[in-house]
C-alpha positions, 0 to 999 in steps of 0.5 A: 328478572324481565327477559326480552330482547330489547331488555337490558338490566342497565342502560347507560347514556353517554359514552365518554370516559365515565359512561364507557368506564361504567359499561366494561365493570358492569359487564365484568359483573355480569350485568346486560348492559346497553350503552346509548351513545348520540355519536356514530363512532369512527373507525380509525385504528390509531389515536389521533394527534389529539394535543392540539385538543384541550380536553385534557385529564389529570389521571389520579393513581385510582383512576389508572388503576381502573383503566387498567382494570377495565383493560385499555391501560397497555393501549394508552401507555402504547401511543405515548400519549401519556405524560406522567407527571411527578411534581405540583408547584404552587404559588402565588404571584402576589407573595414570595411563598411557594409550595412544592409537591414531589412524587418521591415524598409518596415514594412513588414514580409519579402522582399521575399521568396527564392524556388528553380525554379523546385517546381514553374515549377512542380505546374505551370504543374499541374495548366496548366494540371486543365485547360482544355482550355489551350492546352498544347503540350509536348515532342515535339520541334519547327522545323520551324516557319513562316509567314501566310496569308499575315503576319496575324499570324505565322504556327508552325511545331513541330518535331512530325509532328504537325501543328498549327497556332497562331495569336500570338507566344510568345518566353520564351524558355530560353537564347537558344531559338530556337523561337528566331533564327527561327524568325530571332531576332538579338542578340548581346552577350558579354563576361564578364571577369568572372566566375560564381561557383555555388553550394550549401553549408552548414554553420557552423553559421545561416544564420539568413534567410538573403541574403549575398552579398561580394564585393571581390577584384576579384569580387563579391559572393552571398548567398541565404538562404535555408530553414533549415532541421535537424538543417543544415544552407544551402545556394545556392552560386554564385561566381564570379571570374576571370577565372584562380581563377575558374580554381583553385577553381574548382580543389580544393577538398570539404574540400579545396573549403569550406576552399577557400570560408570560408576565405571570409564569416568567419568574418560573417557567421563561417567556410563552414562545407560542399559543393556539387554540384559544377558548373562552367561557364563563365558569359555571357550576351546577349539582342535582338535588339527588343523583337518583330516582327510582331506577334512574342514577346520574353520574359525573358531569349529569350530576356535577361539575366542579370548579376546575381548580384541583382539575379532579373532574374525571378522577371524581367521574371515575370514583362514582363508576367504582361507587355505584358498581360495588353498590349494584354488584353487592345487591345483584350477587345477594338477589337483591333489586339493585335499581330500588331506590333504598340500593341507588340511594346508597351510592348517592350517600357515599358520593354526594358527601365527598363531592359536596365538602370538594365543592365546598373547598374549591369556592373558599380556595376560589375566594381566598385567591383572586382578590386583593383583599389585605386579609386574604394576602396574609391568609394565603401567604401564611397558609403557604408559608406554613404548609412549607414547615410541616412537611406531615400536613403537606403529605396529608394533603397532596394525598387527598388532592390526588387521591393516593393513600386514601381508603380505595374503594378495591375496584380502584386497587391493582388485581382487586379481582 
């Protein structure tokens, strides 16, 4: 093992949710572990009022329980900023079935908790800033990375002139990951026929801390409770529209949009009294060929990202830290080189598949719904109507969606160390 000061055994880049999560269960391995972070970090104490924001994460059982491992769950639970939520309601606006998940079919309390993605990032900071042994370099971005000693590692130059060498560098730098094309990753990209509106809205009725998921004719919507304050029910929406009805639903004013998207929720949930915050962006999805090269692996939004659909972004991040940490654990507790590839190529068996069949389901789901098509209206009245009558199936399937009753990786399960 290579011993200088500028050396780490795996340098990470990124440091949101999945690159922080990552540096803490390495750290707990053993590993030195460098994080490189193109933010200066602030020093704010408290979690900010980040609501407003519409970053948001539906938190599958498996990634609370990593949270907790990693040691920042007390910290969010302390806010208030989670809101469990216990129920899905699906339906389709152009058919008179419904479909309900509850909690209590799972004889659970909740099936996750919604938190929007900065309070995690800030109390992910301040667990990084407690360990001491983790070194963590901010304010500074990644401006070449290379090979070293006979394919032996890879040499990082950060743009403040530092240098350092990594036996190991792990990309979780977002779907624009500079990791990814310095290290000369394939990627391929695709387009899909939508729009994607995202924005926070207030209801006129509860939302009964449930999530809310619309089939429409020109696509799909999806709202994600948040915690109530002074007596305001408020959802961060994703809309999913053909591009000329984006066009259009972006024009309009506050009262105009919350009339637009009240026509699809009233019959569930009363008339939108307000709207903020209002983004638009064409739906994109991307993976690489191969999440890893030699001492290099890509994780989460470097590799992928999904159709937000089943909102499964960070939960799908999370189940790759767990992957690739018992990967490289395994092998550094057996003497093994964990950054040879035969090693990374193990953790990319064991996500690529799943991640690939979740891609693949999201575009069937995606095509089925979001047209007018005579055959897919009797498909998914059908499906629904079907799945209503046997609660077994349903079951089966509200566990894989939000990863419950599923063969965990132990890294996910309470007190696995």
């Amino acid at each position: 093992m290579i011993k200088a000061p500028n050396h780490y055994d795996i340098a990470i880049i990124g440091d949101g949710i999945v690159g922080s999560s990552l540096a803490c269960v390495l750290d707990d391995v053993g590993f030195r572990v460098a994080l490189v972070s193109a933010d200066a970090w602030g020093c704010a104490e408290d979690c900010p009022d980040d609501l407003a924001g519409l970053r948001v994460s539906a938190l599958s059982g498996s990634s609370c329980h990593l949270l907790q491992r990693v040691g920042i769950w007390p910290e969010l639970a302390s806010t208030g900023q989670l809101k469990p939520y216990r129920g899905v309601q699906v339906w389709d606006s152009c058919s008179t079935q419904d479909l309900t998940f509850q909690a209590t079919e799972l004889h659970r309390d909740e099936l996750g908790f919604i938190v929007a993605d900065r309070c995690v990032t800030l109390a992910l900071h301040r667990q990084l800033a407690q360990r001491s042994s983790i070194t963590c370099y901010t304010g500074v971005s990644l401006q070449d990375l290379s090979m070293f000693r006979l394919g032996c590692g890879r040499e990082l130059n950060l743009d403040d002139g530092t240098r350092l060498t990594a036996s190991l560098v792990v990309g979780a730098d977002g779907a624009h990951s500079n990791s990814r094309f310095l290290a000369g990753f394939a990627l391929q990209t695709w387009d899909h026929s939508y729009c994607m509106i995202n924005a926070r809205v207030q209801l006129a009725q509860s939302h009964q801390g449930t999530v809310w998921q619309c089939f429409t004719a020109t696509g799909s919507l999806l709202l994600l409770p948040l915690p109530v304050t002074a007596g305001h029910n408020r959802c961060v929406l994703i809309w999913l529209v053909q591009p000329a009805q984006a066009v259009s639903l972006m024009a309009l004013d506050a009262d105009d949009f919350c009339q637009a998207l009240g026509q699809v929720v009233a019959c569930r949930l009363g008339s939108v009294l307000a709207v903020d915050s209002r983004l638009c962006a064409p739906l994109r999805q991307q993976h690489v060929k191969s999440y890893v090269r030699p001492a290099m692996a890509l994780l989460s939004d470097a590799a992928y990202i999904m159709h937000p659909l089943l909102a499964q972004g960070t939960n799908l991040g999370l189940l790759d830290v767990v992957a690739l940490t018992e990967i490289l654990g395994y092998a550094y507790r057996r003497g093994a080189d964990f950054s040879s590839l035969p090693v990374l190529q193990r953790y990319q068996r064991r996500r690529q598949r799943d991640n690939l069949h979740l891609m693949a389901l999201t575009a069937v789901l995606s095509r089925l719904h979001g047209t007018q098509n005579i055959r897919s209206y009797c498909w998914r009245n059908l499906s629904l109507g079907t799945l209503r009558q046997l609660p077994s199936v349903k079951c089966a399937l509200m566990q894989r969606v939000i990863d419950l009753g599923l063969a965990l990786p132990p890294l996910t399960l309470p007190n696995s160390f």
